[in-house]
C-alpha positions in Angstrom: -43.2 51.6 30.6 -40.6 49.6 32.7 -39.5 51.2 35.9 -42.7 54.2 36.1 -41.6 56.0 33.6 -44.0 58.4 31.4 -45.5 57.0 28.7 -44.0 58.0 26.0 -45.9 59.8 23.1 -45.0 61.7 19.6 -44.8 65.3 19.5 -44.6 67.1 15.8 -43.3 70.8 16.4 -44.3 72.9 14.0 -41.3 74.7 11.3 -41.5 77.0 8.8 -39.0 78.0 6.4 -36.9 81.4 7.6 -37.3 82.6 3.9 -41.0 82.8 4.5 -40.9 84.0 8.3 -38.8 86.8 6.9 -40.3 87.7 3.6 -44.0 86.3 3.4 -45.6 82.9 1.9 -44.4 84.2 -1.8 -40.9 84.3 -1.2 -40.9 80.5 0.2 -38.0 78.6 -0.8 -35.9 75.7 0.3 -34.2 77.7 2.7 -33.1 76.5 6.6 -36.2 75.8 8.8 -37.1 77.0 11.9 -39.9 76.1 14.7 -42.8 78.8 14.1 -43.3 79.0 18.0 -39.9 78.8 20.3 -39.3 75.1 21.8 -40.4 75.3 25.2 -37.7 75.3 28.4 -38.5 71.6 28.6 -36.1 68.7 27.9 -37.6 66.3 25.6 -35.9 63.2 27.0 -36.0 63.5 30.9 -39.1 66.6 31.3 -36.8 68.7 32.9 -36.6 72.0 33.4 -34.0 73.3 31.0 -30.1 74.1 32.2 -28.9 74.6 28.9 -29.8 74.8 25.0 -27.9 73.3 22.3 -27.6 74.0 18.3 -29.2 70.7 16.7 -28.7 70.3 12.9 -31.7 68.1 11.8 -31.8 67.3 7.7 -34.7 65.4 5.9 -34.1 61.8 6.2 -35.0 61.9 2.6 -32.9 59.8 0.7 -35.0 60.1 -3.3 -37.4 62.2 -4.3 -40.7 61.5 -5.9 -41.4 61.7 -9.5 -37.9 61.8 -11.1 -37.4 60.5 -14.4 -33.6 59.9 -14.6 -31.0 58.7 -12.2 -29.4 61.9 -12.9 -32.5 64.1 -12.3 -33.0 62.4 -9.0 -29.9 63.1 -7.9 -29.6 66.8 -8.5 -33.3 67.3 -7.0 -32.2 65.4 -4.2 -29.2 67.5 -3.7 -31.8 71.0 -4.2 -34.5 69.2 -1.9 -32.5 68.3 1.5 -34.3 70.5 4.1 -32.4 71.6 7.0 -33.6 73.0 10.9 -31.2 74.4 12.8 -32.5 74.7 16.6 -31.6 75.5 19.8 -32.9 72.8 21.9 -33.5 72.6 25.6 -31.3 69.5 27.4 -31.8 68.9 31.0 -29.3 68.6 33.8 -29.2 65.5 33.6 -28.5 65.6 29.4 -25.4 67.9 30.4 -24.2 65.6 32.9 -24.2 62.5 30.8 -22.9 64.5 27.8 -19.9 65.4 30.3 -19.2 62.2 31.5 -19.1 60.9 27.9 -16.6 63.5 27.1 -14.2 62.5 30.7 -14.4 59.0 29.5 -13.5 59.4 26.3 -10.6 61.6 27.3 -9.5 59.5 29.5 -9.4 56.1 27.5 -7.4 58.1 24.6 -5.4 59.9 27.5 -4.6 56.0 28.3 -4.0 55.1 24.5 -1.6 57.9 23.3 0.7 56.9 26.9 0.4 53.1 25.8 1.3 54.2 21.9 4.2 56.0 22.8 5.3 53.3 25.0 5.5 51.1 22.4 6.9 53.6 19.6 9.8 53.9 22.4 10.2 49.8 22.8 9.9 49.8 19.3 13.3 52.2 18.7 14.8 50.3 21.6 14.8 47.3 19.8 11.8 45.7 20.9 10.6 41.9 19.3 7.9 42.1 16.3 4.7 41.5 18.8 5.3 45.4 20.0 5.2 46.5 16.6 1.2 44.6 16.1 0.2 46.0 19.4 1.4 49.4 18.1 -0.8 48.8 15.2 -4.0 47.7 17.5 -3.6 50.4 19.7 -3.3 53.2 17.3 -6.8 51.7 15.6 -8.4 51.5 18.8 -7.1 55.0 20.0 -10.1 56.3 17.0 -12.9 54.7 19.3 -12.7 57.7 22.2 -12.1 60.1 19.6 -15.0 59.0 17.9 -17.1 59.3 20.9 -15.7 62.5 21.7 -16.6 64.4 18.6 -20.3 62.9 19.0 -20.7 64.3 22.1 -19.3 68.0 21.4 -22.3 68.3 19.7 -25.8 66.9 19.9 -26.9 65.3 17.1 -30.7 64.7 16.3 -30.1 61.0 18.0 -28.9 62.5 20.9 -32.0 64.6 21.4 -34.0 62.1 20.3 -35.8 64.4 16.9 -36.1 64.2 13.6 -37.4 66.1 10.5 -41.0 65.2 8.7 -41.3 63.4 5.8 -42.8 66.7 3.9 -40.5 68.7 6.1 -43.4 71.3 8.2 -42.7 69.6 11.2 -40.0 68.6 14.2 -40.6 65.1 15.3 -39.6 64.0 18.9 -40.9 60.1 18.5 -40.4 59.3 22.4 -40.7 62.6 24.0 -41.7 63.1 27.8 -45.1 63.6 28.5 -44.3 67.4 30.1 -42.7 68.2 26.9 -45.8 67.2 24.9 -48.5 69.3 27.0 -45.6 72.3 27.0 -45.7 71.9 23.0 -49.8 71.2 22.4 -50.3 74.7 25.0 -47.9 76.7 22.8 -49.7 75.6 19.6 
């Protein structure tokens, strides 16, 4: 790849469904997943060693079931088959640092926003010409952007980590994941 980085490669990390870790293969349901060996202290994205974990939600991507007869059918068996994996996943130093920054930023630019909004809120009782009152309006849209990218920071998303649930659900997939992360994952398996 451009600039020596790793080659990139897929790593599938094998779930199972806590109903059937707890309870045996005959208890199996569609409960919340989790990996059947611990992810290792790696971080997917950089090959780190890990500073920190972080509670991912990954859902199926699975947007319609096979086999249904009726729209109505399909619908209710889509809302009984969403699987779900809740995971602690390793991020790197690097992860947290970039996380953090993202979260200063987008402090900072709605910091900025609210002190322009009540600016023009005060012009605005003063007396202030019509123009004030459209940049009041602009500015109180924009002020959603670092708000926006606020909230998607708090928490990693699946995105941010860069995994994703199986199609059939029995795996974690990391589509780009560094190459120390795949050899930690094929020695655990």
């Amino acid at each position: 790849m451009a600039n020596g980085d790793p080659q990139r490669v897929e790593v599938r990390v094998p779930v199972e469904s806590a109903d059937e870790a707890l309870f045996g293969s005959a208890f199996s349901g569609e409960g919340a997943l989790r990996p059947v060996e611990p992810v290792p202290p790696i971080c997917s994205r950089h090959g780190d060693p890990e500073s920190d974990r972080v509670r991912v939600t990954i859902k199926s991507d699975r947007s319609q079931p096979d086999g249904s007869d009726s729209r109505l059918g399909s619908a209710l068996a889509a809302a009984y088959t969403v699987q779900v994996a809740a995971v602690e996943w390793p991020v790197c130093v690097r992860c947290v640092t970039a996380r953090l920054r993202w979260q200063i930023a987008a402090a900072a630019l709605f910091t900025a926003l609210a002190v322009l909004f009540l600016g023009l809120v005060f012009a605005l009782l003063q007396g202030a010409p019509r123009p004030y009152g459209f940049a009041l309006l602009g500015v109180f849209a924009v002020s959603f952007i670092p708000l926006y990218v606020a909230l998607r920071m708090i928490e990693h998303r699946r995105a941010g980590v860069g995994v994703t649930l199986a199609e059939d659900g029995s795996a974690l997939v990391v589509r780009d994941a560094h190459p120390d992360f795949a050899r930690a994952v094929s020695s655990r398996t």
